[in-house]
Structure formats: structure tokens, C-alpha cells
C-alpha positions in Angstrom: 96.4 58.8 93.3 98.1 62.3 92.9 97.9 62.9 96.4 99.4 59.6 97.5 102.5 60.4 95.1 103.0 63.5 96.4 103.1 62.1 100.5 106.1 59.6 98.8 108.0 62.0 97.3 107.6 64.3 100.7 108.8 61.5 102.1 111.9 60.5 100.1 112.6 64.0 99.5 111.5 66.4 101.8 112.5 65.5 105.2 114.2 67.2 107.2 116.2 65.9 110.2 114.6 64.8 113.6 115.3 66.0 116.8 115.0 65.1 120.3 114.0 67.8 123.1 116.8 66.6 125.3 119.4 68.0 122.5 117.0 71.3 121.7 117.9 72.0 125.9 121.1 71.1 126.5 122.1 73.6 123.2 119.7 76.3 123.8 119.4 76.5 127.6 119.8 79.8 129.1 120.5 81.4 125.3 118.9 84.6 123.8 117.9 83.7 120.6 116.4 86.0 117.5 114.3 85.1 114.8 113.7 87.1 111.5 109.8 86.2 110.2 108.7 85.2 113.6 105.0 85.4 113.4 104.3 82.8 110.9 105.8 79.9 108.9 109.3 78.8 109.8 109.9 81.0 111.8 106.3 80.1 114.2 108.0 76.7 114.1 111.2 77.3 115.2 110.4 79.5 118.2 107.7 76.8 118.9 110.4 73.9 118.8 111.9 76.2 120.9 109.2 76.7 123.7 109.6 74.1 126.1 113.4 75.1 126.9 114.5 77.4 129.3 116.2 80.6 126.8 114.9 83.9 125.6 113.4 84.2 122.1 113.0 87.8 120.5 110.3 87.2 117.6 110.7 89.7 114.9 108.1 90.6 112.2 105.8 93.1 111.0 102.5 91.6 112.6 102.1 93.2 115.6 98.8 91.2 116.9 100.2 87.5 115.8 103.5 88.4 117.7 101.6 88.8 120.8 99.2 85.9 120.1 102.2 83.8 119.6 103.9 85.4 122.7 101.1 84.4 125.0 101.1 80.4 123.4 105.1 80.1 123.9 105.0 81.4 127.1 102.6 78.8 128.9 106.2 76.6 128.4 109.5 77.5 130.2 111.1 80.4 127.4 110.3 84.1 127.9 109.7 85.7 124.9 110.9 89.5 123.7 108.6 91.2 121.1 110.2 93.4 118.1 108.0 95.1 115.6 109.8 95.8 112.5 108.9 95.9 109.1 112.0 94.2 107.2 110.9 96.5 104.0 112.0 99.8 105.6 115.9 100.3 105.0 116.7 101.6 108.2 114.3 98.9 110.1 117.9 97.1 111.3 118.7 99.8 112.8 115.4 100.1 114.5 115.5 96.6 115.3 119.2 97.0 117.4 118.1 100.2 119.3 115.4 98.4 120.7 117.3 95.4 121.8 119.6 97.9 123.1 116.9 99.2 125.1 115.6 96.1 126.7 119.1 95.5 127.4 119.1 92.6 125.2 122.1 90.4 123.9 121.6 88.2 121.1 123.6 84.6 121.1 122.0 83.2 118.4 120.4 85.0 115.2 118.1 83.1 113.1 117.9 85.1 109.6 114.6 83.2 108.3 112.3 86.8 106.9 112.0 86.4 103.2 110.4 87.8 100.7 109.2 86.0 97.7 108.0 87.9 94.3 107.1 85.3 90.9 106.9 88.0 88.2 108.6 88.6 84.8 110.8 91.3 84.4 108.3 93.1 81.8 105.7 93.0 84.5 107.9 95.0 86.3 108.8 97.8 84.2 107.1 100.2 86.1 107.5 98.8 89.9 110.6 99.4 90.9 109.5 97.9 94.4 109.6 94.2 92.8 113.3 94.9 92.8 113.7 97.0 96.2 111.5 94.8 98.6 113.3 91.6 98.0 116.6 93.1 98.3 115.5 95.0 101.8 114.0 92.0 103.2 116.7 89.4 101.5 119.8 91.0 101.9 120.3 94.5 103.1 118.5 94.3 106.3 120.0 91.2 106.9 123.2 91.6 106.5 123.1 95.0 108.8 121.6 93.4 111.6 124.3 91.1 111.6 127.2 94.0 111.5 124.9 95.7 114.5 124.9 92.6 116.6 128.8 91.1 115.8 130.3 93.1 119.1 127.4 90.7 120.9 128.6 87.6 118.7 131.6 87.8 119.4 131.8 88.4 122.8 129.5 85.4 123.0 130.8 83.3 120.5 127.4 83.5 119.1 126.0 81.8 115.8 124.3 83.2 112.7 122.3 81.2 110.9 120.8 82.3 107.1 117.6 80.4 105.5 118.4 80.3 102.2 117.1 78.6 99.1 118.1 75.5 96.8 118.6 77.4 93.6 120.5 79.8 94.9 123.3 76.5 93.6 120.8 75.8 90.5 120.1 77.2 87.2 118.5 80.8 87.9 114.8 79.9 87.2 113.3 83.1 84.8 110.5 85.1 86.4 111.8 84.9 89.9 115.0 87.5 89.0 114.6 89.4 92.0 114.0 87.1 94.5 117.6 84.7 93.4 119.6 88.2 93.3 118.5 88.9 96.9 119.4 85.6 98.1 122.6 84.8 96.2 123.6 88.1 97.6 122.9 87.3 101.1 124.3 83.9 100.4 127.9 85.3 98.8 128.0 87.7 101.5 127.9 85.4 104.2 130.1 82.6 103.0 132.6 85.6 102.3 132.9 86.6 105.9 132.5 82.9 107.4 136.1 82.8 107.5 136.4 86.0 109.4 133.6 85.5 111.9 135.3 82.0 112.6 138.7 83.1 113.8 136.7 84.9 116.4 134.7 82.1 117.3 131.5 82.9 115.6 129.8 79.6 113.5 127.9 80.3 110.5 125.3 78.4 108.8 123.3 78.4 105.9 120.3 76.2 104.8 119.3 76.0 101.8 115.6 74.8 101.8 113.5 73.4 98.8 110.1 74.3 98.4 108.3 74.5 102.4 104.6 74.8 102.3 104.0 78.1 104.1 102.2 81.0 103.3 104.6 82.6 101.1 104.0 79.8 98.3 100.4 80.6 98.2 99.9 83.1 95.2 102.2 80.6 93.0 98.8 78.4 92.9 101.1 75.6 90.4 102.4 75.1 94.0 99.7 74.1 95.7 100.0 70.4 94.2 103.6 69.9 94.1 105.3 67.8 97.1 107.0 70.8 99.6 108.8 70.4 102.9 106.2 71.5 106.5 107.5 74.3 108.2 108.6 71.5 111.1 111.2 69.7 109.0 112.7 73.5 108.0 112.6 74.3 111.7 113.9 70.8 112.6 116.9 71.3 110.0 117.3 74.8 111.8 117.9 73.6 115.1 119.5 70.6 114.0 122.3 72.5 112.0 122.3 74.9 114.6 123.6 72.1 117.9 125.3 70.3 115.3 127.7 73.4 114.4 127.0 73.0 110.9 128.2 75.4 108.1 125.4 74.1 106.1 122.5 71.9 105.5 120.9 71.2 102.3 119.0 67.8 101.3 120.4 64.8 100.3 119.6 65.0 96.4 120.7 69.0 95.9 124.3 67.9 95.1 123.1 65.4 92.0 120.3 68.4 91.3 123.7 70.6 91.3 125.5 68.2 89.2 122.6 68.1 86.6 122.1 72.0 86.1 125.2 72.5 85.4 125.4 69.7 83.1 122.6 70.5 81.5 122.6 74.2 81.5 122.3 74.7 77.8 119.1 72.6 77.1 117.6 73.9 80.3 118.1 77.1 78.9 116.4 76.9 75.8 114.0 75.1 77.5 112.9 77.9 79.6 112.7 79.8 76.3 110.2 77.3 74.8 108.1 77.7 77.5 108.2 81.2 77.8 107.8 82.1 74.3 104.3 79.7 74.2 102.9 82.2 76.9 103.3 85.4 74.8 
């Protein structure tokens, strides 16, 4: 019975759009496209959605053995894939990241910001790891937002697109024990909305999707999660692409703006519920 429930409300709720292969080529033929989180997850999904059309991916992530597994799969279709090795954690790993490209002679039209870095913890379980904070705002935010600075003369030049994977409640109530993670991408998200304007006069599209929970790896050690409906990594890859051809400055499903409507309506009692709840696990 449970399990039946939660297939209809992945269904109703969790969908993301559907695309054919026809529009996939005729967008991304011939483009070199870069994808944050490669090796596993949304990122695995986009760059296989991405497979059977004639452009270059550049997979980056931290697992060098999965990126060359993955490699070998994508390339039996018609892309040719570029490998990067970078661990998003490092602060100067953007800058590792461009001199490579530089070195294969690589330039990017279209970069996929999908890394993330996910950390459920309350801020008094913190007290003595600073790294809670520092991890998701490396992986999140700083890095992120370099690599795009690096690669705008190449964006520009190209009329490229950026595209930044983002999160529903980065527009809901800030949900307690998850502080670090909602700085990192609010940051990210502020940050890129403020220079969409900019980026546009020179012919550069932004987009940002804001996803609700996907069932990938990164949910796993929140085990609550493992039997509440969630979105497959195909329908986030699907609303990737999809907002990608489509030019759009953001996708987001259908029920986030009445979701919106009732957290702000509701702020005060969701509040002090959060309190209740909280103060029962002391």
C-alpha cells in the first residue's frame, strides 16, 4: 500500500519533462558541453541523455575510475568524451579544472553546474567541524561560481549557456539542521540571478532548476528518505536538457509556487513547529 502511494505521488508530483532525441541533437550537435558531478547521479544521466548525439562532453568529478568507466559506455554512441579529475572540495580545484581545459585546447559552450554537496546535521553537532560549513560552500558555491568567471571569455564568444542545479527550498522556509547546505545554495542561487542580467546583454542564457527531492546517492544517509516519493535522476536530467533547448531562465515543478505561497503564509506556525519537533529530540 505505501509503496503504491508513493509511485502516485512520483507521478503527480515528480515528473520531470519528456524529451525526444531529435530535439537533444538538433540543440546539442557539434557543442562542448561540461558537467559538474559527472560520475554518478544527475550528472551520469545527463551525459548519458547526451550520448547518442554528435558533441563533446567533459565529465568532471572526483572519481577517477567511474569517469573512465563511464567514458568507455558513452563512447560506444556518437559523443567523444573529455575526462577532468577534480575534487570540487579543494578551493583552488576551479582553477585546476580551467588549466586543464586550457591544455586540451578545450572550449566550453555549455556548463552544466550539477556537483553538490549535501550535509543533514545540527548546528551543535558541528561545533567542532568547521568542515560541515567549508565543504558545502566549496562544492555549492565558490567553486562554482569561479569556474564560471574562468570560462565567460569562452561564453561569450560562444554565446554559451550556464545552467545551475539548484534546490526547491532554496524559495521555502529554511528547513533547521540542513544550515549549511541552504547557505551554499541560496548563495550560488543570488549570485547567479544577480549577474543574469549582465551575461544576457552579451548573449549568454542562464538557467536555474530548482529540483525537489531526486533519489540519488546523496539522499542515502538521510535514511527518513528512503520511503518518501523523490524524482529519478532521468526526470532531473530530462528537466536539464529540456530547460536547456528551451532557453529557459528556470524550471521548477508545477506545485513549488503554491508550496511558495504556503511557507510564506504560514512561516510563523511552521516555525514553531520545527521548534516542537526539535525540542522532543533533546
Amino acid at each position: 500500500m505505501q509503496t503504491n502511494i508513493i509511485r502516485l505521488a512520483e507521478f503527480l508530483f515528480f515528473q520531470g519533462p519528456r524529451i525526444t532525441q531529435a530535439k537533444i541533437d538538433q540543440h546539442f550537435k557539434n557543442k562542448t558541453i561540461l558537467i559538474t558531478g559527472a560520475s554518478f547521479g544527475i550528472g551520469e544521466a545527463c551525459a548519458k541523455g547526451l550520448a547518442h548525439t554528435e558533441c563533446t562532453l567533459i565529465l568532471v568529478a572526483r572519481s577517477t575510475d567511474k569517469l573512465l568507466q563511464l567514458k568507455n559506455e558513452l563512447e560506444r554512441g556518437h559523443c567523444h568524451v573529455e575526462m577532468v579529475s577534480a575534487d570540487l572540495y579543494e578551493l583552488e580545484a576551479a582553477e585546476n579544472i580551467f588549466q586543464s581545459l586550457q591544455n586540451k585546447n578545450l572550449h566550453v559552450d555549455i556548463l552544466i553546474h550539477n556537483a553538490g554537496k549535501s550535509i543533514q546535521r545540527s548546528i551543535w553537532e558541528s561545533l567542532d567541524r568547521p568542515q560541515d560549513i567549508d565543504r558545502c560552500i566549496a562544492i555549492n558555491y565558490i567553486n562554482p561560481a569561479q569556474l564560471t568567471r574562468l570560462l565567460l571569455p569562452d561564453l561569450k564568444l560562444k554565446c554559451g549557456q550556464i545552467l545551475v542545479v539548484s534546490t526547491i527550498n532554496a524559495k521555502l522556509f529554511a528547513p533547521p539542521l540542513w544550515s549549511s547546505y541552504q547557505a551554499s545554495k541560496v548563495a550560488m542561487q543570488q549570485w547567479i540571478l544577480a549577474i543574469q542580467p549582465e551575461l544576457a546583454i552579451q548573449q549568454i542564457d542562464t538557467s536555474i532548476i530548482y529540483l525537489p527531492l531526486v533519489r540519488t546517492r546523496m539522499i542515502l544517509p538521510t535514511k527518513h528518505y528512503n520511503h518518501m516519493p523523490a524524482m529519478q535522476a532521468q526526470s532531473a536530467a530530462n528537466a536539464i536538457l529540456d530547460s536547456l533547448i528551451g532557453h529557459k531562465r528556470q524550471w521548477q515543478p508545477w506545485w513549488l509556487i503554491w508550496a511558495q505561497v504556503t511557507s510564506s503564509l504560514f512561516s510563523r506556525p511552521i516555525y514553531y513547529f520545527y521548534r516542537f519537533i526539535l525540542g522532543r529530540k533533546k
